[in-house]
N, C-alpha and C positions, 0 to 999 in steps of 0.2 A: 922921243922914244924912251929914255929914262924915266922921266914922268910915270907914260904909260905901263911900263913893267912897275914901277912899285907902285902906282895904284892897284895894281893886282896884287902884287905881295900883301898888302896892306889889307884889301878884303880878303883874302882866303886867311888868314891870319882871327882876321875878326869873324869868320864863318866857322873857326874851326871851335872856339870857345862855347859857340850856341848849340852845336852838336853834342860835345861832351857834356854839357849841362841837359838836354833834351834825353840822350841816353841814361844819366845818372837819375833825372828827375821819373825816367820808365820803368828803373830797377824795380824799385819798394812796389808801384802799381803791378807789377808782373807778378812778384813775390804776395802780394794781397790778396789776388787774384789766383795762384795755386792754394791759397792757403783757405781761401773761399772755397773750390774744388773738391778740397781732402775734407774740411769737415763739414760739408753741406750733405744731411740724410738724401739717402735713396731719392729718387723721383716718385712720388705717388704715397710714401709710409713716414706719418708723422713720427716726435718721437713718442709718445703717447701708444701709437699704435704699433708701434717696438716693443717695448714693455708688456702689451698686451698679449702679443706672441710671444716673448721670451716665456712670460706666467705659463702662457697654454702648451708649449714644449715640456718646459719644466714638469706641469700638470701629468700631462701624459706620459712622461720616463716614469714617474713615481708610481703612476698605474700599472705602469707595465712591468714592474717592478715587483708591487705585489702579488699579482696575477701569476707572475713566474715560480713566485715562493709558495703562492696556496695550492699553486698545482704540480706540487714537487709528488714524486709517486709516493705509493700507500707503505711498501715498504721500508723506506726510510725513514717513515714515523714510526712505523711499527719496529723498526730495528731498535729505534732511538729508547721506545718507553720501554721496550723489553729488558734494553740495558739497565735504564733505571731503574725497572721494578722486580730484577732478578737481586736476590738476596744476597749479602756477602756472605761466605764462607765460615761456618759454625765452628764450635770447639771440636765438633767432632767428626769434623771433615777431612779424609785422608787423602793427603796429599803430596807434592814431590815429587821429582822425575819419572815418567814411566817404569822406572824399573823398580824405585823407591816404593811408589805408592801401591806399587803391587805385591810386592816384599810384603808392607805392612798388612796390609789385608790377608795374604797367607799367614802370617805369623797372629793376625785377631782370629782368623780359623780356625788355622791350631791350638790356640791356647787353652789353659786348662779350664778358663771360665769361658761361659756360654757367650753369645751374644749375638747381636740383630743389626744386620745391616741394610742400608737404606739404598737400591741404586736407580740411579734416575741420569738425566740429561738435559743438559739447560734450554732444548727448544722442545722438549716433551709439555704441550699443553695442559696433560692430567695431571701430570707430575705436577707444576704447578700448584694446580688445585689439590691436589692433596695432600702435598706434604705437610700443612699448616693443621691440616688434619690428624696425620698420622704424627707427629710430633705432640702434638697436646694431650692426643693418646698417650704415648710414651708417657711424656711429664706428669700426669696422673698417677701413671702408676710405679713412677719412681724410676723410671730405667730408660740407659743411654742406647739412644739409636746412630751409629753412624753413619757418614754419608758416602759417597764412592760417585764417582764423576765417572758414567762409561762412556762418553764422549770423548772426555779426554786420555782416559787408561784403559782404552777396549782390551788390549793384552790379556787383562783379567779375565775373558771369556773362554779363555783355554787355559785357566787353572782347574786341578784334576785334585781327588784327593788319593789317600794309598791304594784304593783300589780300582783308582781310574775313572772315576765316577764327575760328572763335574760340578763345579764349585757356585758358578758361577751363570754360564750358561743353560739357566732352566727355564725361565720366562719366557712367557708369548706376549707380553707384553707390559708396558712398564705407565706408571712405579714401581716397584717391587720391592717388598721390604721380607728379608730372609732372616729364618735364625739357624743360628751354626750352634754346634757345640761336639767339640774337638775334634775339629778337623771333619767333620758330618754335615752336611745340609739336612738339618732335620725337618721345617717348615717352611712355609712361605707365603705371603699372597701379593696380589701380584692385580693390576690394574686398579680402575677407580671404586674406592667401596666407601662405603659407611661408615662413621666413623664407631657404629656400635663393633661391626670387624675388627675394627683393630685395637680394638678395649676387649674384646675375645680371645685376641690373639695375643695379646702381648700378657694377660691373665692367665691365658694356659700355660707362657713357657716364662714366668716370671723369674719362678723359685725353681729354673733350670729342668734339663730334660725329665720326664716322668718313666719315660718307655726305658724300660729293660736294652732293647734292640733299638736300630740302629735307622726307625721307618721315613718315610718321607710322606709329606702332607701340605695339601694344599689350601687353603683358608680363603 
């Protein structure tokens, strides 16, 4: 009976070593075998025809891409180049807080010398076209036109002079380039003209008012 039990001892002993080895020797193939799993492509898509796809995605954001930007609306361009192509602010462009730049323009009214002011507003299309006009006018004949933003300083449309008369508020419509002389709207003209106009008009009131009285005129 001794015998017989350690002959058993003796094989499950020797059985037990072939196991742990048969186990350790399955590990690495198991592990080889996930590792075959994770990077084996797709079924069906080479990697060649990976790459082909990635290209043709890629292709197509970038189209879509520009498609988006070319068909951005009309007025965004058109805000953009306006910004760019409106002129900065001349020497003789009054300017300054609303209350400031309104100040100044009654006191150019008032004052003992004549002079001719320009008013306009930055999305005024004629205005535009003609100031480049009416300023080379000017510069020919020697004499400063100012500018006046009624955009920005409407206020000025209810300046009156002493007999209540106003200043400011006479155009039907703009550009309008006025001449004052003391504290008087004496002339003005007033939308898109010629520039032979405004070589007339700034000739007639060069060398300051001529009239006795005190008339108003349209050019």
């Amino acid at each position: 009976m001794r015998k017989l039990s350690e002959v058993r001892e003796a094989q499950k002993l020797t059985k037990m070593p072939r196991r742990r080895k048969t186990q350790e020797m399955s590990r690495p193939v198991n592990k080889e075998r996930r590792a075959s799993v994770e990077l084996a492509p797709p079924p069906g898509i080479s990697s060649k025809a990976r790459w082909l796809l990635i290209g043709s995605l890629t292709l197509l954001l970038l189209l879509a891409a520009g498609l988006a930007i070319w068909s951005l609306p009309e007025e965004a361009s058109t805000s953009s180049s306006t910004s760019a192509e409106q002129q900065p602010a001349s020497p003789t462009e009054i300017t300054g807080s609303s209350k400031e730049a309104v100040g100044k323009l009654k006191a150019l009214i008032d004052g003992e010398e004549s002079s001719f002011v320009y008013y306009y507003k930055p999305d005024c299309e004629p205005c535009r076209r003609e100031e480049p006009i009416l300023f080379l006018a000017a510069e020919e004949k020697g004499l400063t036109v100012h500018r006046f933003n009624l955009a920005e300083y409407g206020a000025a449309m209810k300046l009156r002079n002493g007999k209540g008369l106003p200043l400011v508020d006479f155009y039907k419509e703009l550009p309008a380039v006025a001449y004052y002389n003391k504290g008087w709207l004496i002339a003005w003209t007033e939308g898109e003209q010629p520039k032979s106009v405004y070589d007339q008009f700034y000739e007639h009131f060069r060398f300051g008012d001529q009239h006795e009285g005190h008339s108003h005129e349209q050019h």
